[in-house]
DRENDO-1510 file (C-alpha; in Angstrom, 1 decimal, always signed):
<recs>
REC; n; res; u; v; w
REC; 1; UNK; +0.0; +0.0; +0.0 .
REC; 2; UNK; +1.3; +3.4; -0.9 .
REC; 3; UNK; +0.3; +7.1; -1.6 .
REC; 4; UNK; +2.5; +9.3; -4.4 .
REC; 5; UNK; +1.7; +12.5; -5.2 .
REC; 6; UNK; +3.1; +15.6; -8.0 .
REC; 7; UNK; +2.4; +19.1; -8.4 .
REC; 8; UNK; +3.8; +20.6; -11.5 .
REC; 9; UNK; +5.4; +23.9; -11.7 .
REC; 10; UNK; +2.5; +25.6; -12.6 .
REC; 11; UNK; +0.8; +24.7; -9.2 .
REC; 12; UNK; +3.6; +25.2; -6.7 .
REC; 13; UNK; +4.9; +28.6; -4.8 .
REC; 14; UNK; +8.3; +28.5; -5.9 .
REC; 15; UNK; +7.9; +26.7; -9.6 .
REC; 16; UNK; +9.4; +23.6; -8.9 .
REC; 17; UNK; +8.1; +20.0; -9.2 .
REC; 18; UNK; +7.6; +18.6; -6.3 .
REC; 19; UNK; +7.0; +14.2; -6.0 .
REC; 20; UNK; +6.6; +12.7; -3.2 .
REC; 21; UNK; +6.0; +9.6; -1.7 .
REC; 22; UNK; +5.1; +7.2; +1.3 .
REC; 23; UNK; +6.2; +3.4; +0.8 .
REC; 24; UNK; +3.4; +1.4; +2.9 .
REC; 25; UNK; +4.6; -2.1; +3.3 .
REC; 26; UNK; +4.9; -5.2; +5.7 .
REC; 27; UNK; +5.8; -3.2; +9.3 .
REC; 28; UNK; +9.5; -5.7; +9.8 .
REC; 29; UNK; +10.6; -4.8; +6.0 .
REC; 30; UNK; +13.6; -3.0; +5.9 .
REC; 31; UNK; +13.7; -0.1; +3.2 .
REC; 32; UNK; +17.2; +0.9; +2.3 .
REC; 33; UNK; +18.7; +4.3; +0.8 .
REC; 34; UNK; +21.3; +3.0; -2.1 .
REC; 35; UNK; +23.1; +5.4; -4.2 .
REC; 36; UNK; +24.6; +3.4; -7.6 .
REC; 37; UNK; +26.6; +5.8; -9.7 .
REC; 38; UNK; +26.6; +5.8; -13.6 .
REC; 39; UNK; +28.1; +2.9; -14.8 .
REC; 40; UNK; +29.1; +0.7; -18.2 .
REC; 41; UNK; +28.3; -3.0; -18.4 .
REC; 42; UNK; +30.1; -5.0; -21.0 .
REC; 43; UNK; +28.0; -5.8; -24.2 .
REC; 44; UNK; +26.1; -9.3; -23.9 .
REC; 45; UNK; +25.3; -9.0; -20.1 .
REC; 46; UNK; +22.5; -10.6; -18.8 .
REC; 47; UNK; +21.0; -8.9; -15.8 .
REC; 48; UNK; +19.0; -10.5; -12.5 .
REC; 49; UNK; +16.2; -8.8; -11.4 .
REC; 50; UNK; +14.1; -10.4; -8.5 .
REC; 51; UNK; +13.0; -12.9; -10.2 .
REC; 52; UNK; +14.3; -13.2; -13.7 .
REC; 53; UNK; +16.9; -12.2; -15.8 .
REC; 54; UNK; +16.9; -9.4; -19.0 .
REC; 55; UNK; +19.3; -7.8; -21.2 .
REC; 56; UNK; +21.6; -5.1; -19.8 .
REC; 57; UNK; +22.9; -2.3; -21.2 .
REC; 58; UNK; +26.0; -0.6; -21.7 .
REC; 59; UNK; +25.5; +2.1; -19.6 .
REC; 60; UNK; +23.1; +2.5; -16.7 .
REC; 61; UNK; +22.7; +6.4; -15.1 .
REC; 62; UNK; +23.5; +7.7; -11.1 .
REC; 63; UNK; +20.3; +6.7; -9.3 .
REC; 64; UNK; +18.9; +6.9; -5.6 .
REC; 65; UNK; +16.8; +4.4; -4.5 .
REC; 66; UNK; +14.7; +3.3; -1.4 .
REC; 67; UNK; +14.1; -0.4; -2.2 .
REC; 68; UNK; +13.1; -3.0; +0.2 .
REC; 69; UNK; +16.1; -4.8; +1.1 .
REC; 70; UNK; +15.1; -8.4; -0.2 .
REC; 71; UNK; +14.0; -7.4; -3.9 .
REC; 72; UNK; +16.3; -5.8; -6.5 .
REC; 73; UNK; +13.8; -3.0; -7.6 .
REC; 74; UNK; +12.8; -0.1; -5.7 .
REC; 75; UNK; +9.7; +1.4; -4.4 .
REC; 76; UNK; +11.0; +5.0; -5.6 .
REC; 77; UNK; +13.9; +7.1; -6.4 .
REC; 78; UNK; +15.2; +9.4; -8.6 .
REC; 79; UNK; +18.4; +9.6; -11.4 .
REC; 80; UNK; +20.8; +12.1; -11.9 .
REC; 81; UNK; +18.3; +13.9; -14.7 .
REC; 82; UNK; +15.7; +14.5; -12.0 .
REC; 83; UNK; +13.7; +11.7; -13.3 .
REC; 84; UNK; +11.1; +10.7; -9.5 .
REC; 85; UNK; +9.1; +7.4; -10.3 .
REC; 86; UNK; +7.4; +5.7; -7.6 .
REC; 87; UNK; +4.7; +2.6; -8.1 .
REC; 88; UNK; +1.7; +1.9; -6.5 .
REC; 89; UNK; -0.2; -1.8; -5.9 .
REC; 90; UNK; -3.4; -1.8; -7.9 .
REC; 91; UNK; -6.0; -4.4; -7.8 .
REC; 92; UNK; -7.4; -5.6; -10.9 .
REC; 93; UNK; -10.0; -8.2; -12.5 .
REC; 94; UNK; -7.3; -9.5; -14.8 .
REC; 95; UNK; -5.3; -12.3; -13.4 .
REC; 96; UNK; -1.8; -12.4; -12.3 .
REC; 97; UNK; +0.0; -14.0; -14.0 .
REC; 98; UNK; +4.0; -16.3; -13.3 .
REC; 99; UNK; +7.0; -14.5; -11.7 .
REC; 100; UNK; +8.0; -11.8; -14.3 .
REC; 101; UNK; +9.5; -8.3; -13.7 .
REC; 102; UNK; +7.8; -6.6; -10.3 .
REC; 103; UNK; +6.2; -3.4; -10.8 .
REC; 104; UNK; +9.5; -2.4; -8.2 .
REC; 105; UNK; +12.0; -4.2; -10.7 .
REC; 106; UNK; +10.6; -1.8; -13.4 .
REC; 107; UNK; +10.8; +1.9; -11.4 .
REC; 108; UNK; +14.7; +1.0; -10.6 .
REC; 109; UNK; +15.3; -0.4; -14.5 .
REC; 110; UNK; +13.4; +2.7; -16.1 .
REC; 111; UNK; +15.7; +5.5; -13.4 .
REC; 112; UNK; +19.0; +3.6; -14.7 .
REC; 113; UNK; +18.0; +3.9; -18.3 .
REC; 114; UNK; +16.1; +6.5; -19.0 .
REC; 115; UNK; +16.1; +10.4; -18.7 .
REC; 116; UNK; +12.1; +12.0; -18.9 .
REC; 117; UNK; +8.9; +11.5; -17.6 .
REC; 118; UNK; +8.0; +10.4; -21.0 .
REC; 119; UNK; +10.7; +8.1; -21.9 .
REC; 120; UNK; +10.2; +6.5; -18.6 .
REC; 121; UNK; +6.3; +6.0; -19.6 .
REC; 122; UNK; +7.4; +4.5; -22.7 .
REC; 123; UNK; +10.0; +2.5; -21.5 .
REC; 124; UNK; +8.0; +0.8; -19.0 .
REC; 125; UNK; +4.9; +0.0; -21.2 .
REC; 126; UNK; +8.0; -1.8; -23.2 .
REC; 127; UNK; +9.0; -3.6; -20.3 .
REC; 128; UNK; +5.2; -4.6; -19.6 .
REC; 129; UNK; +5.1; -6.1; -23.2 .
REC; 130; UNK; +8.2; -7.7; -23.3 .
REC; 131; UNK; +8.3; -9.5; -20.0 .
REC; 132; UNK; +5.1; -9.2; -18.0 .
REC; 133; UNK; +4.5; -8.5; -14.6 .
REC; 134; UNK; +4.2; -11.0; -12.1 .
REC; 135; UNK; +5.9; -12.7; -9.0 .
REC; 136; UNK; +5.3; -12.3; -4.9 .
REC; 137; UNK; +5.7; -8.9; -3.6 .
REC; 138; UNK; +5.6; -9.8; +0.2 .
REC; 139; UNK; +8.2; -10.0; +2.8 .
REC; 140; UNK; +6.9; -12.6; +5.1 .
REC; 141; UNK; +3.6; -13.1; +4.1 .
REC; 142; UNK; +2.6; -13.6; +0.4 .
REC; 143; UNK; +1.0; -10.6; -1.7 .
REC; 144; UNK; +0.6; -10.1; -5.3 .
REC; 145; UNK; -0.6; -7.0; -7.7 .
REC; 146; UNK; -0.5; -5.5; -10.8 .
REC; 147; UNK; +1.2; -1.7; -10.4 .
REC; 148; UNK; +0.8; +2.0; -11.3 .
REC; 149; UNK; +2.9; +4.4; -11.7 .
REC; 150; UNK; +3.5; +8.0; -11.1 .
REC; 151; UNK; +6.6; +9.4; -13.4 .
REC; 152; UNK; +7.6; +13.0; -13.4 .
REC; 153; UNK; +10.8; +14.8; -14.3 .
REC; 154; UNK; +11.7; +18.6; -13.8 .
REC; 155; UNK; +9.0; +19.9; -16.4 .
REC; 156; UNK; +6.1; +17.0; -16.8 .
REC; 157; UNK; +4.6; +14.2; -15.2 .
REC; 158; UNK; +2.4; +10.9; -16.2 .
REC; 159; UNK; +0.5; +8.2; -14.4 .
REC; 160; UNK; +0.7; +5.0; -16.0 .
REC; 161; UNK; -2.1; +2.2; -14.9 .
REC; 162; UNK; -2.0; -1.2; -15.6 .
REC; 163; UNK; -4.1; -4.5; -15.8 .
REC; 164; UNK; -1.7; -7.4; -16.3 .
REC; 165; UNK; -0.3; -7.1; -19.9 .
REC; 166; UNK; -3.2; -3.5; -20.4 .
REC; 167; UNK; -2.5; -0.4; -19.6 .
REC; 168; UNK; -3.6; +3.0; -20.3 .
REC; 169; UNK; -1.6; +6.6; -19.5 .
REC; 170; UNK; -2.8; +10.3; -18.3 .
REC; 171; UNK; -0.5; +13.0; -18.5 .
REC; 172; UNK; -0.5; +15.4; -15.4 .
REC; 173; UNK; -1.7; +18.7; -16.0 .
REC; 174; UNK; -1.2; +20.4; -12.5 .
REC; 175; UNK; -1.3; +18.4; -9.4 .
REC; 176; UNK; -1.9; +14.4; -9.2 .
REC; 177; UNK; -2.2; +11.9; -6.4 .
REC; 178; UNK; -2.2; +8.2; -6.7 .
REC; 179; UNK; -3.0; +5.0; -4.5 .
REC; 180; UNK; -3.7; +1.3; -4.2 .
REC; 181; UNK; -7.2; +1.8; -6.9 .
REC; 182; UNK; -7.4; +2.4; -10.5 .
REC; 183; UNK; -8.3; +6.2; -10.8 .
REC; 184; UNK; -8.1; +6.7; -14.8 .
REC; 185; UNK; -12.0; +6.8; -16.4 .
REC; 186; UNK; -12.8; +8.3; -19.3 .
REC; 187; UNK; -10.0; +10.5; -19.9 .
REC; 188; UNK; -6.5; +9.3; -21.1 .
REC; 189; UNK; -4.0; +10.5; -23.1 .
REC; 190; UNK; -2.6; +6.9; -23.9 .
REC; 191; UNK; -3.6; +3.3; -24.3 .
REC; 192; UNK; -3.4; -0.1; -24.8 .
REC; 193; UNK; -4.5; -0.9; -28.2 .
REC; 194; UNK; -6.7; -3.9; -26.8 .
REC; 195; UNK; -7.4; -2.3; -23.9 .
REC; 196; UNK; -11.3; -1.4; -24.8 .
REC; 197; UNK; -12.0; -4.2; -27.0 .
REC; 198; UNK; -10.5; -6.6; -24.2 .
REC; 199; UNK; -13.3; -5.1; -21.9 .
REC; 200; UNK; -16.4; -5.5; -24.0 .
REC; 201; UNK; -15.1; -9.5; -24.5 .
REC; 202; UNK; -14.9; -9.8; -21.0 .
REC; 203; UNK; -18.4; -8.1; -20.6 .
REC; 204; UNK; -16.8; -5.7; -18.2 .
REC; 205; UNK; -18.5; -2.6; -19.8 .
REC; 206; UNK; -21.6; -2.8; -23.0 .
REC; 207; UNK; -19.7; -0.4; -25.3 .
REC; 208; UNK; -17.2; +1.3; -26.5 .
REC; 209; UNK; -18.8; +4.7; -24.6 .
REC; 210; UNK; -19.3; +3.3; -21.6 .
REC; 211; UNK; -15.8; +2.6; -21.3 .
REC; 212; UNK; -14.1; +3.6; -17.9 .
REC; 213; UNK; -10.7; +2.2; -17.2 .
REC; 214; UNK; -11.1; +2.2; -13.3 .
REC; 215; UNK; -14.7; +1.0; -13.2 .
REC; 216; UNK; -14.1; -1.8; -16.0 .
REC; 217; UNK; -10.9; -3.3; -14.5 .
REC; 218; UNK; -10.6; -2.4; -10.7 .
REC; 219; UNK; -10.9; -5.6; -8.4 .
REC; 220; UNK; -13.6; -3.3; -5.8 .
REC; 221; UNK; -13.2; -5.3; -2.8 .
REC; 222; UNK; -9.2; -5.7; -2.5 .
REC; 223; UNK; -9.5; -1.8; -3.9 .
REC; 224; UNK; -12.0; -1.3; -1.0 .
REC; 225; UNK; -10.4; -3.4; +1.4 .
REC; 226; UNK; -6.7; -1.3; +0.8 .
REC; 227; UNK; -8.7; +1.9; +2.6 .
REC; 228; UNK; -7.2; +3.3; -0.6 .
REC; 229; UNK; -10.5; +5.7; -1.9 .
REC; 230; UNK; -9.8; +7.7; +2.2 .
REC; 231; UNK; -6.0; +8.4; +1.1 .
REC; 232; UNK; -6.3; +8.9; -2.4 .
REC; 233; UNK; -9.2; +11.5; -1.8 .
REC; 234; UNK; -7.3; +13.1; +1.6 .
REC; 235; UNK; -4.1; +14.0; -1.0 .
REC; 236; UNK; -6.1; +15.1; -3.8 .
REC; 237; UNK; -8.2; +17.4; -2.0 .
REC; 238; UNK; -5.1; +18.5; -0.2 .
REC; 239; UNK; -3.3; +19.1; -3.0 .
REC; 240; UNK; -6.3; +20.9; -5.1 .
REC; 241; UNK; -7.1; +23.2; -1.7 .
REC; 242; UNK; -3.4; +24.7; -2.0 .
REC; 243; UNK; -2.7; +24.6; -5.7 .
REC; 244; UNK; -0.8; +27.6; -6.3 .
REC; 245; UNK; +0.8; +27.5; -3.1 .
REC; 246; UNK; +2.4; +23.8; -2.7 .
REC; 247; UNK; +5.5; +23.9; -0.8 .
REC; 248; UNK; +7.9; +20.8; -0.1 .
REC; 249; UNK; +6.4; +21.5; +3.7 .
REC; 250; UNK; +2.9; +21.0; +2.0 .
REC; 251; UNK; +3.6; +17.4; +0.9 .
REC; 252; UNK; +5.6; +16.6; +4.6 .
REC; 253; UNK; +2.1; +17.7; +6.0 .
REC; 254; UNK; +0.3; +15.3; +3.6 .
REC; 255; UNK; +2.9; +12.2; +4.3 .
REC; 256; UNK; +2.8; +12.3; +8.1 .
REC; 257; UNK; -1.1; +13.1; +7.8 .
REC; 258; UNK; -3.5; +10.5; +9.9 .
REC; 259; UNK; -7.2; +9.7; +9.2 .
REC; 260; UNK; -10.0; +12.1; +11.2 .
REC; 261; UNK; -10.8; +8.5; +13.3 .
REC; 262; UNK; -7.3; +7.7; +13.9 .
REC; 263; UNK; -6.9; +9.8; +16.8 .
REC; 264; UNK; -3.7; +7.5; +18.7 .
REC; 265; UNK; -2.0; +6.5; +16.0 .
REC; 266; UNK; -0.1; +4.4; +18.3 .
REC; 267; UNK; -2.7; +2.9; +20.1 .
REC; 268; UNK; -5.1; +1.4; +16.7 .
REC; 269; UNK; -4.3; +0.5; +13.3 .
REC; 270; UNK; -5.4; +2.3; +10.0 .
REC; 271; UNK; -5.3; +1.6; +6.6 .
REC; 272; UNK; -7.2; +5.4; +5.9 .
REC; 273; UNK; -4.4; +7.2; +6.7 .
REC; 274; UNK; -1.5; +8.8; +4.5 .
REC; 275; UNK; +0.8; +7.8; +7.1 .
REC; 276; UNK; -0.1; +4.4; +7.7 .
REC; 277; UNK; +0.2; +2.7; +10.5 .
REC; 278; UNK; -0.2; -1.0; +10.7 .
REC; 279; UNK; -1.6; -3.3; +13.4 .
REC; 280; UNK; -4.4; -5.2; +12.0 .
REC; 281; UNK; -5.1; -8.5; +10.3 .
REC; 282; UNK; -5.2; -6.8; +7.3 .
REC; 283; UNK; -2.7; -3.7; +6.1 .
REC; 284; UNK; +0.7; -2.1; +5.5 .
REC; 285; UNK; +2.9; +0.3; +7.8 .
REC; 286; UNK; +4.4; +3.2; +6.0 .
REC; 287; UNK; +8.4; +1.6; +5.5 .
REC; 288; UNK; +9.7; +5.1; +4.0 .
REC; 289; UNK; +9.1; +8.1; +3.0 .
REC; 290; UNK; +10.7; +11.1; +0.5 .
REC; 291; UNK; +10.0; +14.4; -0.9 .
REC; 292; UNK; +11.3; +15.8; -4.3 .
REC; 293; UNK; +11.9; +19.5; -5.6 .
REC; 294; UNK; +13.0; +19.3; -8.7 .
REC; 295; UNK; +15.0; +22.4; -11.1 .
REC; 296; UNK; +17.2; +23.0; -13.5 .
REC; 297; UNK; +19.6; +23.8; -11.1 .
REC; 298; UNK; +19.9; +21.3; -8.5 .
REC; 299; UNK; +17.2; +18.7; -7.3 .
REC; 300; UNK; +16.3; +18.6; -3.3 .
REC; 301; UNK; +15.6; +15.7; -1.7 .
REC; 302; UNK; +13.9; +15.1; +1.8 .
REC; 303; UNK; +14.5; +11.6; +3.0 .
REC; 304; UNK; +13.6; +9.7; +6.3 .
REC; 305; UNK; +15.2; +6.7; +6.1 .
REC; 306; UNK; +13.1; +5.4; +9.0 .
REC; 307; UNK; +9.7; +4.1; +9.1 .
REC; 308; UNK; +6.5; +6.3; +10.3 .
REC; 309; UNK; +6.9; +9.7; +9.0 .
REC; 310; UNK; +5.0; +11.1; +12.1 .
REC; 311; UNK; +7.7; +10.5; +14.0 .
REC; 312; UNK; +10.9; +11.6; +11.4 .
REC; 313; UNK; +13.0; +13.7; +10.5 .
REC; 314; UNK; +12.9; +14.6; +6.7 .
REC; 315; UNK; +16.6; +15.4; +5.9 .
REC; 316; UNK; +18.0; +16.8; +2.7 .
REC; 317; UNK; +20.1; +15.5; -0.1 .
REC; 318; UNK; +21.4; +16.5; -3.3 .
REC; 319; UNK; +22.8; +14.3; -5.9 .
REC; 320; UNK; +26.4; +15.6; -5.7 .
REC; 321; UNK; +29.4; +13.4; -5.2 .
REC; 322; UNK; +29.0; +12.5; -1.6 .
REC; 323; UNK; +29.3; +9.9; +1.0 .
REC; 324; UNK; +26.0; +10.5; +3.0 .
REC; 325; UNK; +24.1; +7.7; +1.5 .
REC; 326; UNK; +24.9; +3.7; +1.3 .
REC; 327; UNK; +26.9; +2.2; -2.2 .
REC; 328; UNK; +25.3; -0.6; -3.5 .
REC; 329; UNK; +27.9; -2.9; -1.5 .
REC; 330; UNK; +26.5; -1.2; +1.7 .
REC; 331; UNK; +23.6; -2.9; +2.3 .
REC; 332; UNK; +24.6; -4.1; +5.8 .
REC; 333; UNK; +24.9; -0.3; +6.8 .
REC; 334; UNK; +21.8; +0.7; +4.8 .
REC; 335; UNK; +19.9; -1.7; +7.1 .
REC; 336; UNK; +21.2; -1.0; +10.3 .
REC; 337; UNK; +20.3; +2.8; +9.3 .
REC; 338; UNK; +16.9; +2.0; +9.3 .
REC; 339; UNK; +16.9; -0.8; +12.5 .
REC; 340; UNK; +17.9; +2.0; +15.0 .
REC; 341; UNK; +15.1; +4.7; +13.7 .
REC; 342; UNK; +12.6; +1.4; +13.8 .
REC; 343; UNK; +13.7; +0.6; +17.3 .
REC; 344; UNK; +13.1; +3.9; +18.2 .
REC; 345; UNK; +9.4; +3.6; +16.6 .
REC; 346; UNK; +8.9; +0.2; +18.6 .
REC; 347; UNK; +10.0; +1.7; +22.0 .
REC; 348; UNK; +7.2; +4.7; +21.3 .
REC; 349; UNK; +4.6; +1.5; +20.7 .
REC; 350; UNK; +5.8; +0.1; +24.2 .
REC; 351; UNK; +5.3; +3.3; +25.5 .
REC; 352; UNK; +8.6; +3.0; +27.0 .
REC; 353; UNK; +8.9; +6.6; +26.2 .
REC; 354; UNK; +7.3; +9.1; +28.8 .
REC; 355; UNK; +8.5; +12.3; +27.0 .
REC; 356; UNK; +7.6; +11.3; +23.6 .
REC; 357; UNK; +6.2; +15.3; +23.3 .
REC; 358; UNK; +9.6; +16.3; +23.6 .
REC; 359; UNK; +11.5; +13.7; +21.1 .
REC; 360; UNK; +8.9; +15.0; +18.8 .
REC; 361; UNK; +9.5; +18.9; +19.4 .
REC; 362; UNK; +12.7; +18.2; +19.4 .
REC; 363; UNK; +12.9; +16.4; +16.0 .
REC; 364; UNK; +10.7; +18.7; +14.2 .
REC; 365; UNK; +12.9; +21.5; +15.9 .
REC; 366; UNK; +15.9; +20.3; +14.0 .
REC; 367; UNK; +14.0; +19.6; +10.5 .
REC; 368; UNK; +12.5; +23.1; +10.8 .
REC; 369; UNK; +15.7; +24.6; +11.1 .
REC; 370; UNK; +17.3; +22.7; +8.2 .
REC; 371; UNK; +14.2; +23.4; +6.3 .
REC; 372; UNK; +15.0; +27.3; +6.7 .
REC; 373; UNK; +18.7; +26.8; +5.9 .
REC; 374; UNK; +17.9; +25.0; +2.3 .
REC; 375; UNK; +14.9; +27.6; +1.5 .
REC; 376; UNK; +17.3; +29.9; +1.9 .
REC; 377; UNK; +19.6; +28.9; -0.9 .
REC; 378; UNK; +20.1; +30.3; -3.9 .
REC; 379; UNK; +20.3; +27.0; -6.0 .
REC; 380; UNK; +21.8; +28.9; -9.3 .
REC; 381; UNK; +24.7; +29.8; -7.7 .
REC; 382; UNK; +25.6; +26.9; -4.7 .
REC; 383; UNK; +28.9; +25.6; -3.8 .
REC; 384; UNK; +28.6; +21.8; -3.6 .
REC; 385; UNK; +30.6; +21.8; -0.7 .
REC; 386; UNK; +28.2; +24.0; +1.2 .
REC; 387; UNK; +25.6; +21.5; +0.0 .
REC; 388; UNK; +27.7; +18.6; +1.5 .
REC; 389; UNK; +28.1; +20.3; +4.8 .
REC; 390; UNK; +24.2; +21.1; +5.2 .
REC; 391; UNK; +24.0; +17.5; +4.2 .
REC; 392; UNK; +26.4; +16.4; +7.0 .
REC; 393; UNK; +25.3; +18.3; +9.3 .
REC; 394; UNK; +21.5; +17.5; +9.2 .
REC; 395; UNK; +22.0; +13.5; +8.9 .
REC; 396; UNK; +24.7; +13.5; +12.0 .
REC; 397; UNK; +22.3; +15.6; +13.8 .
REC; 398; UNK; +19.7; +13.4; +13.4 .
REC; 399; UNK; +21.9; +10.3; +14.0 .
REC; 400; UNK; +22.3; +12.0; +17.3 .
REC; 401; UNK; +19.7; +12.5; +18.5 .
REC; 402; UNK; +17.5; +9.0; +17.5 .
REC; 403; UNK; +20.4; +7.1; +19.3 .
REC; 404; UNK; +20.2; +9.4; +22.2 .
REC; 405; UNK; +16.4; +8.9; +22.4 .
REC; 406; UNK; +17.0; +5.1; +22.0 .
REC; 407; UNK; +19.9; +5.1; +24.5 .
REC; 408; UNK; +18.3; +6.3; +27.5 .
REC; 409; UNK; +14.8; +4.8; +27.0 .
REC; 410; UNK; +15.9; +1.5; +26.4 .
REC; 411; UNK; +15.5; -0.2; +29.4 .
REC; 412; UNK; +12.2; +1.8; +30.8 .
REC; 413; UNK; +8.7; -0.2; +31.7 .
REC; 414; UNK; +6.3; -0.1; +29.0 .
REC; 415; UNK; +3.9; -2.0; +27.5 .
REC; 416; UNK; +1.5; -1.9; +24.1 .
REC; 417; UNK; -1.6; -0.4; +24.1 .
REC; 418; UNK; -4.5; -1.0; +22.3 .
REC; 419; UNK; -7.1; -3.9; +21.4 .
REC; 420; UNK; -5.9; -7.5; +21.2 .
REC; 421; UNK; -5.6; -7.8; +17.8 .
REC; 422; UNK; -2.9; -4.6; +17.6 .
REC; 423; UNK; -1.4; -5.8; +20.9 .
REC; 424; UNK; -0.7; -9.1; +19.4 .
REC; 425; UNK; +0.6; -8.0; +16.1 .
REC; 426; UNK; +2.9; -5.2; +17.6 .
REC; 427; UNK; +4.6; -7.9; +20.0 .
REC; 428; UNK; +5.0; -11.0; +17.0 .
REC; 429; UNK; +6.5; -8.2; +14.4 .
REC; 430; UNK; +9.0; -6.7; +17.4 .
REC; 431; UNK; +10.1; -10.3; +18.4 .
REC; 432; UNK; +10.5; -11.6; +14.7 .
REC; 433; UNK; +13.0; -8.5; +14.2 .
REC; 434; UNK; +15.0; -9.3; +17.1 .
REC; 435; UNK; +14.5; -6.5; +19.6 .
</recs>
């Protein structure tokens, strides 16, 4: 379960595109910041994705990406063009079909190869056609779907939907939200050539005008069941409230945002809100989350790293040659990264943190400030050493002060709160990940 989210330049304060995205997956699965620079690949190379091999290519471009750590793809990232994809779980009449690409394997192959929002979208209906998608895309438990996909560079942005092998593609005009539900009708710029014909055979619709991608090939009771339609109309009304006026602090406040009914977010489960928080028989726990603003000068990036964006610090990074992030032979580091922020979040569920009002003033103190320092920039003319050192600064700071929090709160009395059901869950995922 995710939410993603766009606004073009026409729609934001300062201009920029800004993506952004929360990653809502099984609560003990790791999700890893990797930084892979360009690189060349010698002609004839075969390539392992998750499940099965493809062609490489000679050269593959300097992408971030915050992947879970078991699968090759990536739930989102970005390239050093400014290219932002992330995908979305979609549930669909059409049925899945044998381990193939993932729709994760085909956001990290499309920000390695490609360098717009447009050749992205045509790379990946390629992909679709050429290899399918298909294959488990759960951690402990099994879970398969078909994808969408939000795409946008520094100018434009598309959604691509799909149905096993059909899809159909809307390009963004101003501001854009996505989530676990078809949400293309009527109007679409691109699409399968099968697509409607493939419907009336099916009997999914009578004719060829009463065609509506979402209400022809949506599964409604998985879309139902995801909570999706709450998020996906929480962001776009969000989002079409301050068009005009979108800041990067606009999308945080969307991210860490919680359903009107989930009042103690670490108390009860809910599938409704943005920032998801898991606890229930059925559901995800937002795993990551990230924030783009992208220009011609240089792309911002706010990152947690951590799990549960209402309790993170969003920290800045820029695509300069730098040593904040994990190389691709850092996975051990990557994960331990995100084990301490996730010990912290399971300590705040065992209530084994009396002050928690203070961690949180204090973290948001420290994201405001760095907030202030990077809107205070002036991108066209930045040393990328200054950019390091804000870089440095903010992730040490951080570092800081989760281990600090962690540190002395370790060994207090707690216990979870809640009903049964979220009691249980909360105590089976902390022991399976060792704490």
């Amino acid at each position: 379960m995710c939410d993603t989210m766009v606004a073009l330049g026409n729609s934001t304060r300062d201009g920029n595109v800004i993506f952004a995205k929360n990653s809502d997956r099984q609560a003990n699965e790791p999700h890893l910041l990797i930084r892979i620079p360009r690189q060349r690949h010698p002609p004839g190379t075969k390539l392992q994705c998750t499940y099965i091999s493809i062609d490489q290519v000679e050269e593959t471009y300097d992408v971030l990406l915050l992947k879970p750590s078991w699968m090759w793809g990536a739930e989102m990232g970005c390239n050093e063009f400014g290219l932002n994809i992330g995908n979305e779980a979609v549930f669909t009449k059409v049925k899945q079909g044998p381990p193939a690409l993932l729709g994760m394997d085909m956001v990290r192959l499309a920000l390695e190869r490609c360098q717009t929002s447009e050749e992205a979208l045509h790379f990946i209906i390629e992909l679709l056609e050429t290899y399918g998608q298909g294959g488990n895309c759960g951690y402990e438990k099994k879970f398969v779907y078909h994808n969408s996909f939000l795409i946008a560079d520094r100018t434009s942005a598309w959604v691509l939907e799909t149905a096993g092998p059909y899809w159909v593609g809307e390009k963004v005009k101003d501001v854009r939200a996505i989530s676990n539900r078809l949400s293309i009708g009527k109007e679409f710029d691109l699409a399968h050539p099968e697509l409607i014909s493939h419907a009336l055979e099916q009997k999914w619709c009578r004719s060829e005008e009463d065609f509506h991608f979402a209400n022809c090939y949506s599964d409604r009771l998985y879309s139902t069941a995801s909570g999706s339609a709450h998020r996906f109309e929480a962001c776009t009304a969000k989002l079409e409230q301050t068009k005009g006026h979108i800041t990067v602090e606009t999308m945080l406040e969307i991210l860490r945002s919680h359903h009107p009914k989930h009042e103690q977010p670490f108390n009860q489960p809910s599938l409704k809100s943005v920032c998801m928080h898991g606890g229930s028989l059925v559901g995800d726990h937002t795993t990551g989350s990230y924030v783009a603003s992208l220009n011609e000068d240089f792309d911002t990036y706010w990152i947690t790293g951590s799990s549960t964006p209402c309790i993170s610090v969003f920290k800045p990074y820029w695509m300069t040659q730098n040593q904040v992030l994990f190389g691709a032979t850092q996975e051990k580091e990557a994960l331990d990264f995100w084990l301490l922020r996730e010990r912290l979040h399971r300590l705040i569920l065992e209530n084994k943190i009396p002050e928690l009002d203070n961690y949180l003033q204090a973290a948001f103190q420290l994201e405001q400030e760095v907030l202030q320092r990077v809107n205070g920039l002036d991108l066209t003319d930045v040393n990328p050493e200054l950019l390091e050192e804000i870089m440095e600064d903010a992730w040490q700071r951080e570092a800081n002060l989760v281990q600090e929090w962690v540190k002395n709160n370790l060994d207090n009395p707690g216990k979870i709160k809640g009903n049964f059901i979220f009691k249980r869950y909360w105590k089976k995922q902390t022991k399976k990940l060792g704490f």
